[in-house]
C-alpha positions as CSV (number, residue, x, y, z in Angstrom):
1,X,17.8,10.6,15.2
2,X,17.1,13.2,12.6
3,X,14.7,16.1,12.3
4,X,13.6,17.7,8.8
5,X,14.8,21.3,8.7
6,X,14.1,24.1,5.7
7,X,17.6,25.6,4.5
8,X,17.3,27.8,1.6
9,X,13.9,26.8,1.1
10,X,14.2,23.2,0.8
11,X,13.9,20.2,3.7
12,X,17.0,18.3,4.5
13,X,17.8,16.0,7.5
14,X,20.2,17.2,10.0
15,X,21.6,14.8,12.4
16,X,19.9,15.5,16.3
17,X,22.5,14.2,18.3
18,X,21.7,11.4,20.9
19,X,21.5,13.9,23.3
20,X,19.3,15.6,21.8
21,X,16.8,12.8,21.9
22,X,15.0,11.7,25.2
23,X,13.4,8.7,23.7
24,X,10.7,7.8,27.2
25,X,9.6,11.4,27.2
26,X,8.8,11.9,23.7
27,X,8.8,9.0,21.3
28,X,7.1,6.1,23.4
29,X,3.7,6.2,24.5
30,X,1.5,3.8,26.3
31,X,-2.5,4.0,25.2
32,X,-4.5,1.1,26.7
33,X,-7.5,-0.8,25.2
34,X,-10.5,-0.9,27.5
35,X,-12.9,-3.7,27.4
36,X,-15.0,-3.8,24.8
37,X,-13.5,-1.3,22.7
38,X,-11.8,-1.5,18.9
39,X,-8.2,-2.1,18.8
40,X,-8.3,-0.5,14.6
41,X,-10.1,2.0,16.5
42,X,-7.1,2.8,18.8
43,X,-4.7,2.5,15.5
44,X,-7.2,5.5,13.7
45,X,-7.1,7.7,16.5
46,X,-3.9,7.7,16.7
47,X,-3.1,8.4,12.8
48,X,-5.6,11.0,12.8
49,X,-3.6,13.1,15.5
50,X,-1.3,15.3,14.5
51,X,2.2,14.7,14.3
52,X,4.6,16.4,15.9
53,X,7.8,17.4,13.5
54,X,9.9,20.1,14.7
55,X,12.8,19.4,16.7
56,X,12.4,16.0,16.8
57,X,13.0,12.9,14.7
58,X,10.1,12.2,13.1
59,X,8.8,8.6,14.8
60,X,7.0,7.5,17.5
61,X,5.9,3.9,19.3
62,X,3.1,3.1,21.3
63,X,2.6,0.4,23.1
64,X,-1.2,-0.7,22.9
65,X,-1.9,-3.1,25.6
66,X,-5.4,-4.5,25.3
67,X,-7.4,-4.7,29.1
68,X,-8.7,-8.0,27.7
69,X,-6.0,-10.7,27.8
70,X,-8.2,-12.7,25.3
71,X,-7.5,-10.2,22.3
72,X,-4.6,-8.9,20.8
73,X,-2.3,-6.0,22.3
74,X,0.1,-4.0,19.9
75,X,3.3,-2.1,19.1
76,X,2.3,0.7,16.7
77,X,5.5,2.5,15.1
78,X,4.1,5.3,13.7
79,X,6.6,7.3,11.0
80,X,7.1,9.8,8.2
81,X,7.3,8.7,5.0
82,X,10.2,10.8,4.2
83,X,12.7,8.2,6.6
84,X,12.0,5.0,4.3
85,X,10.0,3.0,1.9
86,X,8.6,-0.1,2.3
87,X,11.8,-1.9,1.6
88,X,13.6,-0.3,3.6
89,X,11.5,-0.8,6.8
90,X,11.3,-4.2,6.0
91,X,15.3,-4.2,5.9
92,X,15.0,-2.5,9.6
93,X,13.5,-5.6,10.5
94,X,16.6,-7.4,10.7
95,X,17.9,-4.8,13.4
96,X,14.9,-5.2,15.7
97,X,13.5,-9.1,15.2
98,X,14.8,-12.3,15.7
99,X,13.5,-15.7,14.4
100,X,11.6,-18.4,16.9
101,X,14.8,-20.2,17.6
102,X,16.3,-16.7,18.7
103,X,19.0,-16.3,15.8
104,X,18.7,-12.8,14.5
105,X,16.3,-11.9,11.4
106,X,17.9,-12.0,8.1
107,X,15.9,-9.6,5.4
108,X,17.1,-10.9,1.5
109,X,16.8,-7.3,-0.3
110,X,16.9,-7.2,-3.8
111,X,20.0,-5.4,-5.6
112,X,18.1,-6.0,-9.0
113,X,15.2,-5.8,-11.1
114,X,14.0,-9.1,-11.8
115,X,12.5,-10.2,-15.3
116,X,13.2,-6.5,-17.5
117,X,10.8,-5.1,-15.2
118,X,10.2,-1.2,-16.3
119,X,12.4,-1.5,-19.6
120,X,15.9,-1.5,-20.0
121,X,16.9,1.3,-22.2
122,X,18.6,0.7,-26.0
123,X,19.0,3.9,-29.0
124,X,16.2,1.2,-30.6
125,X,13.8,2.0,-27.3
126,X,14.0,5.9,-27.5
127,X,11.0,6.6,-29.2
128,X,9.0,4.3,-26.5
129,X,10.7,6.1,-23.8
130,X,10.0,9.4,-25.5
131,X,6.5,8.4,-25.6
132,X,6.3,7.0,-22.3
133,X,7.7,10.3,-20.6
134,X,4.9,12.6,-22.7
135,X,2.4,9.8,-20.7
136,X,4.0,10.8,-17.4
137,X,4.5,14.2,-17.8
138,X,0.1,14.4,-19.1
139,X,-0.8,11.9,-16.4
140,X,-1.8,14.7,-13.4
141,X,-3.8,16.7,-16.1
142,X,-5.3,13.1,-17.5
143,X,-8.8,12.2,-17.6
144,X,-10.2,12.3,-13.9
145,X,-11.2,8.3,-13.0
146,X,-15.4,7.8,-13.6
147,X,-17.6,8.6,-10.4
148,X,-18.6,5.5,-8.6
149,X,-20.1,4.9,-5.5
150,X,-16.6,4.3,-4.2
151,X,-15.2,7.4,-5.4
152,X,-15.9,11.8,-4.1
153,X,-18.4,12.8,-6.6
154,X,-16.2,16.3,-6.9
155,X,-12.5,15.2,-7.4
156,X,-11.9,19.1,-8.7
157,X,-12.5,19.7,-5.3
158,X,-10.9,16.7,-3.2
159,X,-9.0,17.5,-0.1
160,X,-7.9,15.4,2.8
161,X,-9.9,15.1,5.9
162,X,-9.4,13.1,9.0
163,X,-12.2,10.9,8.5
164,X,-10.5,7.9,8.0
165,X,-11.5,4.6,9.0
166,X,-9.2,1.5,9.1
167,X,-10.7,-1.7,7.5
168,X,-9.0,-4.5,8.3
169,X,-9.5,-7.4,5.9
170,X,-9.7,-11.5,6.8
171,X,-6.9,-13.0,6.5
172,X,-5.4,-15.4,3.8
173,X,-3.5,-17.9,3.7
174,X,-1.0,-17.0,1.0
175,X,-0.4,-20.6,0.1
176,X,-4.4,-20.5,-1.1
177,X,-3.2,-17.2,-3.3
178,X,-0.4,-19.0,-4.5
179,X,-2.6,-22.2,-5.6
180,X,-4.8,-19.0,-8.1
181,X,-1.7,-18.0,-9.3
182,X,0.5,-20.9,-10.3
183,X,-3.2,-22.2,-12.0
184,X,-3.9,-19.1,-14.1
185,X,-0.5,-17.7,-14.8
186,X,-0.4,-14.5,-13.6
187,X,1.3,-12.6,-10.1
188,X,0.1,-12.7,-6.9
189,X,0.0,-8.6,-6.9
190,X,-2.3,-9.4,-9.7
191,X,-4.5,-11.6,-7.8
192,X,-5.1,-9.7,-5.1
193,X,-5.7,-6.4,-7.4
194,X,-8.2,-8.1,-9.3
195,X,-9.8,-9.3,-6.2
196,X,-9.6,-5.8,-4.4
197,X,-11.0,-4.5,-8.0
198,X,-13.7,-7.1,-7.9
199,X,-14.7,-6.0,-4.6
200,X,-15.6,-2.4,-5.5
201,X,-17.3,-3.4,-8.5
202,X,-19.5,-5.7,-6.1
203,X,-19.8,-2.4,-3.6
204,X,-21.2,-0.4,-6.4
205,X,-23.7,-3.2,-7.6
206,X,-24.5,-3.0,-3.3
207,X,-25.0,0.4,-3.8
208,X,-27.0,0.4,-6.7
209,X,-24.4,1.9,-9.6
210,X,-26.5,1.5,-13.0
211,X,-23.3,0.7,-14.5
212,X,-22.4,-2.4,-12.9
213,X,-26.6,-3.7,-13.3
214,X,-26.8,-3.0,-16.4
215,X,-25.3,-5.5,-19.4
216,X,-25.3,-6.4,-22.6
217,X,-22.8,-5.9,-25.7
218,X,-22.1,-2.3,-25.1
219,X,-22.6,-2.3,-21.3
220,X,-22.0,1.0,-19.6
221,X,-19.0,-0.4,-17.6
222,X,-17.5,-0.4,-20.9
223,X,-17.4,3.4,-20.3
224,X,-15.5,3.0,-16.7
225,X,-12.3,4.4,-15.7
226,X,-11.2,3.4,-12.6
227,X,-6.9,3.2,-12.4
228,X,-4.8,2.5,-9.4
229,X,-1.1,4.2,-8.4
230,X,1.0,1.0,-7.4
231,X,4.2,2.6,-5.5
232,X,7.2,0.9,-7.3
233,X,10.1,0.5,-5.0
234,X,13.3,-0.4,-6.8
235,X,16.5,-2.4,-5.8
236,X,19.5,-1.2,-3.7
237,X,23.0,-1.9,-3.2
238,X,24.2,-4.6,-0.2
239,X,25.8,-1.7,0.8
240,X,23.6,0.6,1.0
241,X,21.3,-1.6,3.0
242,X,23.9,-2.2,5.6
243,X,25.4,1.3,5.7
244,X,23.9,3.2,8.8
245,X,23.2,6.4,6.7
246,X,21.4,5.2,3.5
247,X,19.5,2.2,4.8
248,X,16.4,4.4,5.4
249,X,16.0,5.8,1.8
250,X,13.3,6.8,-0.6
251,X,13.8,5.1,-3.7
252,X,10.6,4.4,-5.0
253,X,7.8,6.0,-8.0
254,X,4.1,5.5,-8.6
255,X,2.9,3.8,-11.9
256,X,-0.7,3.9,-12.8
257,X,-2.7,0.8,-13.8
258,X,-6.2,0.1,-15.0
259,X,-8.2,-1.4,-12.4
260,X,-10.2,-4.2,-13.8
261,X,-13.8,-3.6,-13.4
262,X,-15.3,-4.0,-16.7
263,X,-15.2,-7.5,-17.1
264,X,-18.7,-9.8,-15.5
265,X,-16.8,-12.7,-14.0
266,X,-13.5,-12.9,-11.6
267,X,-11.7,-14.7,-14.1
268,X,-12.1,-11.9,-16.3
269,X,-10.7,-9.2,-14.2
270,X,-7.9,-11.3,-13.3
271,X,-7.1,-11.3,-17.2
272,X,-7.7,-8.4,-17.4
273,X,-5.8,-7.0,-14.6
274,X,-2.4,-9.5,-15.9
275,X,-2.6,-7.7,-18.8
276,X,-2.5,-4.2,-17.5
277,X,0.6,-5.3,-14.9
278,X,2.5,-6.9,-17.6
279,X,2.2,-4.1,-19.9
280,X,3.3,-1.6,-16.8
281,X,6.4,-4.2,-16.3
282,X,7.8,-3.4,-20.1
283,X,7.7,0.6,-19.4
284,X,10.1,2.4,-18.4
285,X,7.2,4.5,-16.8
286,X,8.7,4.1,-13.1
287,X,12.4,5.0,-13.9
288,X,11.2,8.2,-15.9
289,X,8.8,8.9,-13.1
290,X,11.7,8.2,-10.4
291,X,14.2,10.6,-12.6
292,X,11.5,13.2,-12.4
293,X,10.8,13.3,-9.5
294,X,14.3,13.4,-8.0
295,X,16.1,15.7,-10.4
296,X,13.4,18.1,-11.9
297,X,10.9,18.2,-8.9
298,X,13.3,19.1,-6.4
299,X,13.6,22.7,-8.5
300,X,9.9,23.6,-9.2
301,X,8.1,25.9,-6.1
302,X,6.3,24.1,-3.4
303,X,3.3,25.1,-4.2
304,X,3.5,23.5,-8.2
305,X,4.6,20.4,-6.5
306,X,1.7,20.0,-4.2
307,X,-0.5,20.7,-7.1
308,X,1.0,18.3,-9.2
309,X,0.3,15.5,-6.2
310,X,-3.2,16.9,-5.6
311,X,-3.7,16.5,-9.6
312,X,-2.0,13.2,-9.8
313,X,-3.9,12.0,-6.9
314,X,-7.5,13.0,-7.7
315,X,-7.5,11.6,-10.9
316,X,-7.3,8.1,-9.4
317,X,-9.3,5.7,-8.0
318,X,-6.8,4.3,-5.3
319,X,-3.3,3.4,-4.0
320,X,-2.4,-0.3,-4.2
321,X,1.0,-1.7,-2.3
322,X,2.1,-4.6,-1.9
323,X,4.9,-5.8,0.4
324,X,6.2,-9.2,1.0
325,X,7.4,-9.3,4.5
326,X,9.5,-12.3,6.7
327,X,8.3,-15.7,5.4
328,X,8.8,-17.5,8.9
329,X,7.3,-16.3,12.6
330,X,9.4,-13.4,14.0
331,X,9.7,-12.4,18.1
332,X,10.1,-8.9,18.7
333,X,11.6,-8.7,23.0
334,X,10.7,-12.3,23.5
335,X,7.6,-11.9,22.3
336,X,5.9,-14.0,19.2
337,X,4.4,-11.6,16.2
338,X,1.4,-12.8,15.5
339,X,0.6,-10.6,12.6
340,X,1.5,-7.5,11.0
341,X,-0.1,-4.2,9.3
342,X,0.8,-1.5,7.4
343,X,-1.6,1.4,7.6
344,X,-1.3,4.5,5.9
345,X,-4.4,7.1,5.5
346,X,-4.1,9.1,2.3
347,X,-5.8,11.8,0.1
348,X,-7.4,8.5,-1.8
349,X,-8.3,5.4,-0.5
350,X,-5.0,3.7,0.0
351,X,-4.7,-0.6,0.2
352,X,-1.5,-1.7,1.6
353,X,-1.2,-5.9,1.4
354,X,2.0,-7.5,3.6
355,X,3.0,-11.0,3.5
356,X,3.9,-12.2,6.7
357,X,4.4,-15.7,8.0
358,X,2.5,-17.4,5.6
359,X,0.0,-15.1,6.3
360,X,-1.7,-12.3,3.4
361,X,-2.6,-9.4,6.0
362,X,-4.5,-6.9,4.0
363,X,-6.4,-3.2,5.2
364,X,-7.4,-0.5,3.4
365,X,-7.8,3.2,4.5
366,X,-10.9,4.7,3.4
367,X,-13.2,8.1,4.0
368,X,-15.9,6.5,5.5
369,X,-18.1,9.4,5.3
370,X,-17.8,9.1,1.3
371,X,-17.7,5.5,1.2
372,X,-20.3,4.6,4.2
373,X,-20.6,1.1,3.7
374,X,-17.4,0.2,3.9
375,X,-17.8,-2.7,6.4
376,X,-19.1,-4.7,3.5
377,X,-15.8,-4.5,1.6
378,X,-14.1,-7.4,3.3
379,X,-17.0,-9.7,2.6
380,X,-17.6,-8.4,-1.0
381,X,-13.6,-9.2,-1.2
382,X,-13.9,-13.0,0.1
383,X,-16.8,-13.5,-2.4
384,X,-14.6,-12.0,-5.6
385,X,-11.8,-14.6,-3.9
386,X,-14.0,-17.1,-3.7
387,X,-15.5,-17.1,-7.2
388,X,-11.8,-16.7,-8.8
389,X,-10.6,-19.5,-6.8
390,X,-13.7,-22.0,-7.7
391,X,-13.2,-20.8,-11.6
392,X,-10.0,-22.2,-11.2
393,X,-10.4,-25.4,-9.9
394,X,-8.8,-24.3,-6.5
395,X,-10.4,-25.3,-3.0
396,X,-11.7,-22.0,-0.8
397,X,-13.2,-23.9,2.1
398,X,-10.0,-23.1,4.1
399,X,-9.0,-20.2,2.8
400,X,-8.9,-18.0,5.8
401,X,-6.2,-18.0,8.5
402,X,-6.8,-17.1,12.0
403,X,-3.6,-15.4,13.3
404,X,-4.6,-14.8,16.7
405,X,-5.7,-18.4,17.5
406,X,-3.0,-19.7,19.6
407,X,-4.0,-16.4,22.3
């Protein structure tokens, strides 16, 4: 029930009131689906609109009921990011689900970082860490990522524009990831990077990219640079994620990752990818990034700030997240969730993978005026899953899952 207002130059919340807030009038909206018509669509149009800020907490739901009973209707909560990461809104989900035999949701956040992840520090560390923050403090003025067909040929000159279409990827069955991982050793976040890397690669070969065709002991993909930002959102106290004033927090930093897309077979980018992850899980990249960012950011001009995220931005090739969500079918007002998306349009293209009911529910949010076969990308993304699954001995005949099949 809060609002952002500037005081002395800077943004802080400041509590509304519940009188304040007439919830039917301005945060829930009905839009309905007419026959024949794109419910992504719906979900674009909607994102693309601008969103109202002043004087009002900053959240709205609509209720998107399809005309045509045999296809899927919707609750979109639309937000700013400035309420919550991803864990956090996932810890909301407790408050508003229940499971199918109507006790209440239970979400399991973690208060720690598991296996060293990001680096513990020791006086033995310091000149890592005094390396690592020179890499974060060089990475928005770092090498700008190689032009590919996936990519604006100008990233000097990248801005954001509201063409933005929503592709929504099949869905996996996340016991099929699982069998790729536990047979090759690495993470399912690595998995599905390698396969979302493996995609592109196979977009550019689509669209013709010499460096892709082309092969040999000094191949030109060699030469590629393509990295990702993955958002890293880090633990929080039991407390804090039952306390009504600090559940909704912020406590998260990007790390940047190579994407793998030199390497001629699945099974190579998959190594390839494991060993960039496991490399970004020993630095202390994200805590020095997260220190940055909330102690010496907060003092630097808007306008150096917004340049800093324009530069940081435009030098990559994408933003990767992944989210595990509930485990077990949820029922929001009675009502069974059949599946669940995460979609957030951004200056780059911008993935965003949630687990859900045993379920791997993936989309990605690109310009599809740059990238204008995009429609391809979730095809060119079963074959990379496909190949890396066969390579490993694991069956993809039944790969897929079909959410929507009990409508």
């Amino acid at each position: 029930r809060s609002t952002a207002v500037k005081i002395n130059g800077k943004f802080t919340f400041v509590d509304l009131g519940v009188d304040a807030i007439n919830i039917y009038r301005d945060h829930i909206e009905t839009v309905y689906v007419e026959r024949g018509e794109d419910l992504v669509s719906i979900f674009d149009q909607i994102c693309a609109s601008d969103f109202e800020l002043e004087g009002k907490p900053m959240w709205k739901l609509y209720r998107i009921i399809n005309k045509d009973a045999s296809k899927p209707s919707a609750l979109l909560f639309r937000l700013h990011h400035s309420i919550g990461d991803g864990i956090s809104l996932v810890g909301t989900m407790s408050k508003l689900f229940e499971t199918e035999s109507g006790e209440p949701f239970s979400v399991d956040i973690p208060e720690r970082m598991g296996g060293g992840v990001n680096g513990a520090f020791s006086w033995s560390s310091l000149a890592k860490y005094i390396q690592t923050t020179f890499e974060v403090l060089t990475l928005p003025n770092s090498r700008y990522d190689s032009n590919i067909a996936f990519t604006s040929p100008n990233k000097k000159l990248l801005t954001f524009t509201s063409t933005r279409k929503t592709i929504v990827f099949p869905t996996l069955k996340l016991s099929f990831v699982k069998d790729i991982k536990n047979r090759s050793g690495v993470t399912i976040n690595d998995v599905l990077l390698a396969a979302t890397s493996g995609a592109i690669r196979r977009y550019c070969a689509r669209k013709g990219d010499s460096w892709v065709s082309s092969s040999g002991r000094r191949s030109p993909a060699d030469s590629i640079q393509c990295r990702a930002l993955l958002p890293v959102a880090f633990p929080r106290s039991r407390a804090d994620t039952d306390s009504s004033t600090r559940a909704l927090r912020n406590i998260w930093s990007f790390a940047s990752t190579a994407m793998p897309m030199k390497g001629e077979s699945s099974q190579e980018r998959l190594a390839e990818c494991a060993a960039g992850t496991t490399r970004l899980k020993s630095s202390p990249a994200a805590l020095i990034q997260l220190w940055m960012q909330n102690n010496v950011l907060p003092l630097a001009p808007d306008f150096l700030r917004q340049q800093l995220a324009l530069d940081l931005f435009s030098r990559h090739t994408m933003v990767f997240s992944n989210v595990p969500g509930p485990a077990e079918s949820l029922r929001l007002c009675g009502e069974r969730l059949l599946g669940l998306h995460v979609l957030f349009p951004n200056l780059i293209a911008q993935a965003i993978i949630v687990s859900y009911n045993g379920g791997v529910f993936f989309n990605m949010s690109i310009d599809n005026q740059l990238v204008d076969m995009c429609d391809l990308l979730p095809e060119l993304f079963l074959e990379e899953m496909r190949e890396m699954a066969t390579s490993f001995g694991v069956d993809a005949e039944d790969m897929v899952l079909n959410p929507y099949s009990d409508m």
